[in-house]
N, C-alpha and C positions, 0 to 999 in steps of 0.2 A: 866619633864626633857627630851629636844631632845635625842633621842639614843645617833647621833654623839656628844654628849657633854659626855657622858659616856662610852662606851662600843661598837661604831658603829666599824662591820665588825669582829676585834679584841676587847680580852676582857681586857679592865683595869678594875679590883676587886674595890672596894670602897664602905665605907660603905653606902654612900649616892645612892648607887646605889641598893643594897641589902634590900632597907627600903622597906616597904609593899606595899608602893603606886608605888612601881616602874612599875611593870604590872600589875594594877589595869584593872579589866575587862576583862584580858586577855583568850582566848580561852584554852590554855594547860595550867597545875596545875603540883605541884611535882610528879615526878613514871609517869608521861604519858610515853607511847611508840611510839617512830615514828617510822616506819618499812614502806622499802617498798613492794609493794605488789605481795604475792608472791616469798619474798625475804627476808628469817627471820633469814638470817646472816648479813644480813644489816640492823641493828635495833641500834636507839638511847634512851635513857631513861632520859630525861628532871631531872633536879633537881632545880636548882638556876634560879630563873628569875634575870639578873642581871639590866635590862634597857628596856624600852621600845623606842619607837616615832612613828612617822607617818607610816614609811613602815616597822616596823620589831621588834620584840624582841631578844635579845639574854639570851641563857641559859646554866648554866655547864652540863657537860654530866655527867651519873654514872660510875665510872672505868674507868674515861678520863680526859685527860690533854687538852683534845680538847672544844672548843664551840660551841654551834651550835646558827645560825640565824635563827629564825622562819620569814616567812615574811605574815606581814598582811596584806600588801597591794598586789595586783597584782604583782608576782615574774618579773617587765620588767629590765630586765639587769643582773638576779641572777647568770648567769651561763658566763656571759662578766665578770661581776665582779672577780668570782672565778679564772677565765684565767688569766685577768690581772694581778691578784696576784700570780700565779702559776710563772708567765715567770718570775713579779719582783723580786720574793723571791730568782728566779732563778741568776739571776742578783747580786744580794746583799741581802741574807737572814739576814743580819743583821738589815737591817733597815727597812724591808718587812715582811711581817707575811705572812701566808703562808695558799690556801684554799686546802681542803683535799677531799672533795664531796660536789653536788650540786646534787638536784632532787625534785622530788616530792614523795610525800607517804599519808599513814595514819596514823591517829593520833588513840589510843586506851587508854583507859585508867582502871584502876585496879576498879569492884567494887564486894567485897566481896571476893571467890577466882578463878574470870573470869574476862577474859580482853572482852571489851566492846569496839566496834567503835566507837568513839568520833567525827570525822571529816572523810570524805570518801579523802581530797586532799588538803596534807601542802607542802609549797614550801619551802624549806630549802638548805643551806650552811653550810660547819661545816669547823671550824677556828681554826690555829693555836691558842695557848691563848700566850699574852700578859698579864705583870703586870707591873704596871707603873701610870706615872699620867698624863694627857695632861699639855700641858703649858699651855693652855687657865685658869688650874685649877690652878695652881702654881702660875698666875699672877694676880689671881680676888685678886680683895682689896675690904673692908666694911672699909667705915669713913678712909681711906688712909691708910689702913694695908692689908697688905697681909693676906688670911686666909689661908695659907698654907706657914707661914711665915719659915720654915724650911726645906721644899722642896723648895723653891725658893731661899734661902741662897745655898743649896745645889748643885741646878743646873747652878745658877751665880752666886760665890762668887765673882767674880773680871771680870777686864774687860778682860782679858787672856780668860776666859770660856767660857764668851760671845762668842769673836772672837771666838773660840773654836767651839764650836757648829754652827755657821755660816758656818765655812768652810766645817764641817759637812755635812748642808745641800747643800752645794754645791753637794758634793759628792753621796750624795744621788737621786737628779734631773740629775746629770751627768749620773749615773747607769742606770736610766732609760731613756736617748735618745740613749744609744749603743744598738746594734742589739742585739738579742739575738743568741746566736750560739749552744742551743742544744734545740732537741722539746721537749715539743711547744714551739715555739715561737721563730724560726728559722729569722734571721731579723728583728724580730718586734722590732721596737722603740716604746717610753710611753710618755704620760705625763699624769698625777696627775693634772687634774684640779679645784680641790677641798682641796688643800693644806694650809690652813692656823690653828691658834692654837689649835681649836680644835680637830685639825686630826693628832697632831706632839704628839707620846706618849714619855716622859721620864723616865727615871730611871739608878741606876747606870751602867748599861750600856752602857747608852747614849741616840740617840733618834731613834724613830722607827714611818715609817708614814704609818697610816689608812687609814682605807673608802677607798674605789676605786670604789664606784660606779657611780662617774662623771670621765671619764676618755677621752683619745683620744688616739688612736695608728696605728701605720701604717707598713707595710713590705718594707725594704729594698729593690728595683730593683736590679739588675735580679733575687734575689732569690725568690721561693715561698712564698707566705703566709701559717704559717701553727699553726694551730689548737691544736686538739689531739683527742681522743676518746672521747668522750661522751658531743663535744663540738661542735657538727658539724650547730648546730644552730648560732654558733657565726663566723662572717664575719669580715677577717680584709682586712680592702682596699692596695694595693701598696700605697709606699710614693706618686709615680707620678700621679698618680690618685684622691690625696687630693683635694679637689674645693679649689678656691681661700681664702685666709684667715685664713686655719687652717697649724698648727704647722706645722715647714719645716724643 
């Protein structure tokens, strides 16, 4: 099962995500410790592998409300990602999930009563949690039935809800082309270019959109572009400075 079909960035729970074969072969096991190095108030303790895919696992924390991403692919965008989601959440935490630290560390794990080096260098993100279900999930049919025929009653009972949630998402792509007005992300405009079902999470709340790790963004003129601490590897261009063809 792709991550973003389950669990990518933010976490929606589900039981098909929890089965055994979810992180099958995975590097980190339950009680792993991530810490980084040198740094053993900054320590996370793996529990739930909730999903896997190509670039990342995500996991529940111990004594956390929080998620963390393991990435098994080469960490390229780990710490754009986290920004993006920083300035959104900033913007409209309601329909934004929200990243909380991005780094690298070690991996250690419990054997007998010593912790052991597992991995000398994980690249990780830790994520607001999300519970909900994608619409991608809510809309799949076998033989012309919904398999989640009750959550989809739920989320459209009528065409009111429909319309409903449309204007929704209006508002939600609205959020992110307004500058941002406090750091980071002082001016920066967003766009979300990896938006479609399986990245739009619902529940009685309403809907809340994932994954940011295909994104574009840009700083309003004359203000700066601006960052924040521990983000100094991530570049955002002025709007004016765009090349021909991307978002205006």
């Amino acid at each position: 099962m792709p991550l973003h079909q389950c669990v990518q960035a933010c976490v929606i729970l589900s039981a098909a995500c929890q089965s055994s074969a979810a992180c099958h072969g995975s590097k980190l096991s339950s009680g792993d410790i991530i810490k980084k190095p040198g740094d053993n108030d900054k320590q996370f303790e793996v529990q739930i592998c909730l999903g896997s895919g190509t670039s990342g696992e995500m996991w529940t924390l111990n004594g956390s409300d929080y998620v963390l991403k393991f990435q098994t692919s080469p960490p390229v965008g780990s710490s754009s990602e986290c920004l993006f989601a920083q300035i959104a959440a900033q913007k409209d935490s309601a329909h934004f999930a929200n990243c909380f630290d991005h780094g690298s560390g070690e991996a250690w794990t419990l054997e007998g009563s010593d912790l052991v080096l597992k991995y000398a260098i994980i690249h990780y993100t830790v994520w607001q949690r999300v519970d909900g279900e994608t619409v991608s999930a809510l809309m799949q049919k076998v033989a012309g039935i919904h398999v989640s025929e009750e959550g989809f009653n739920r989320l459209f009972p009528d065409l009111d809800s429909l319309l409903g949630h449309l204007n929704e998402l209006f508002h939600i792509f609205d959020a992110l082309q307004k500058p941002g007005t406090i750091a980071p992300g002082i001016g920066v405009r967003q766009w979300h270019t990896d938006a479609y079902s399986h990245n739009i999470v619902a529940s009685a709340d309403g809907l809340k959109l994932i994954d940011y790790g295909l994104h574009k963004w840009c700083c309003n003129a004359p203000q700066e572009c601006a960052g924040g601490p521990g983000f100094e590897d991530v570049k955002i261009q002025p709007c004016g400075s765009l090349p021909k063809g991307s978002p205006s």
